[in-house]
C-alpha positions as CSV (number, residue, x, y, z in Angstrom):
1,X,0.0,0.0,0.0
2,X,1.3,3.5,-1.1
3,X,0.4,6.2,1.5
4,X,0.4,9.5,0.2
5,X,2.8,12.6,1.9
6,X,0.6,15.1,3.4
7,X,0.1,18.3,1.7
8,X,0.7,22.1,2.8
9,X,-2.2,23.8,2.1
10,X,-1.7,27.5,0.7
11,X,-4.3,30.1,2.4
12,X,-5.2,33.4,2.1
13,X,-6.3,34.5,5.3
14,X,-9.5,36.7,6.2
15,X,-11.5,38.1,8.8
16,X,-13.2,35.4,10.0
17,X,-12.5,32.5,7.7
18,X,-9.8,31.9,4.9
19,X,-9.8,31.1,1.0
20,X,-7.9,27.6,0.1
21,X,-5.2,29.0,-2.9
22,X,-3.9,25.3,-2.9
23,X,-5.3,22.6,-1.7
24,X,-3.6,20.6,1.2
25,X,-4.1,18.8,4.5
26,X,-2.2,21.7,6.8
27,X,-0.6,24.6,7.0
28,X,2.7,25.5,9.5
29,X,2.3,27.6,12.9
30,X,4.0,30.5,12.4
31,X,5.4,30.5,16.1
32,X,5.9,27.2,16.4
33,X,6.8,25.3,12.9
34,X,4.3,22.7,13.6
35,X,2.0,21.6,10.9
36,X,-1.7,22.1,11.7
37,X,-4.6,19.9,10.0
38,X,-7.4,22.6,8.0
39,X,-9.8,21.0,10.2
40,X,-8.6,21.9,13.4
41,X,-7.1,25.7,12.1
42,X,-9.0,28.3,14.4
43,X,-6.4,31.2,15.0
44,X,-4.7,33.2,12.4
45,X,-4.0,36.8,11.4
46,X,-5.4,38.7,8.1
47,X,-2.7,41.4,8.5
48,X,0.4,39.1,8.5
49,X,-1.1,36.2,6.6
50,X,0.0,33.6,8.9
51,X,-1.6,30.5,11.0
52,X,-0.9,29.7,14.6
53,X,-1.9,26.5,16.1
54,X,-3.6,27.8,19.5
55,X,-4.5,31.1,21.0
56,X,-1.4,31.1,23.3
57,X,0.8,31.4,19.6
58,X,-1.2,33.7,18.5
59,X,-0.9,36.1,22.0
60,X,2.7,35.6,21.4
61,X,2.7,36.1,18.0
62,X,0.6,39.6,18.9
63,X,3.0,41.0,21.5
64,X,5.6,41.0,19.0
65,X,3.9,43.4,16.9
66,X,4.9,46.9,17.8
């Protein structure tokens, strides 16, 4: 049996929900590097067009801003 490598998803990231560019499984944290599966994707940031897996990366991620 061949199993397939997971694909990284490209996103374009709204307010409030996101537009699938190319299709994939995941996209990376940001903060972290981990990959994180579409379905579970909850926090990520319009401005800087980037995912985070929880909302403790994406408080991090926010303090960084100036």
């Amino acid at each position: 049996m061949v199993t397939e490598a997971p694909e990284q998803a490209a996103l374009h990231y709204g307010d409030g929900e996101y537009a699938v560019l190319k299709p994939g499984r995941f996209v990376t944290c940001a903060v972290t590097g981990k990959p994180i599966p579409l379905e579970t994707l909850r926090y990520w940031s319009s401005s800087l067009q980037e995912a985070y897996a929880g909302p403790a990366e994406a408080f991090q991620r926010l303090a960084q801003q100036p």
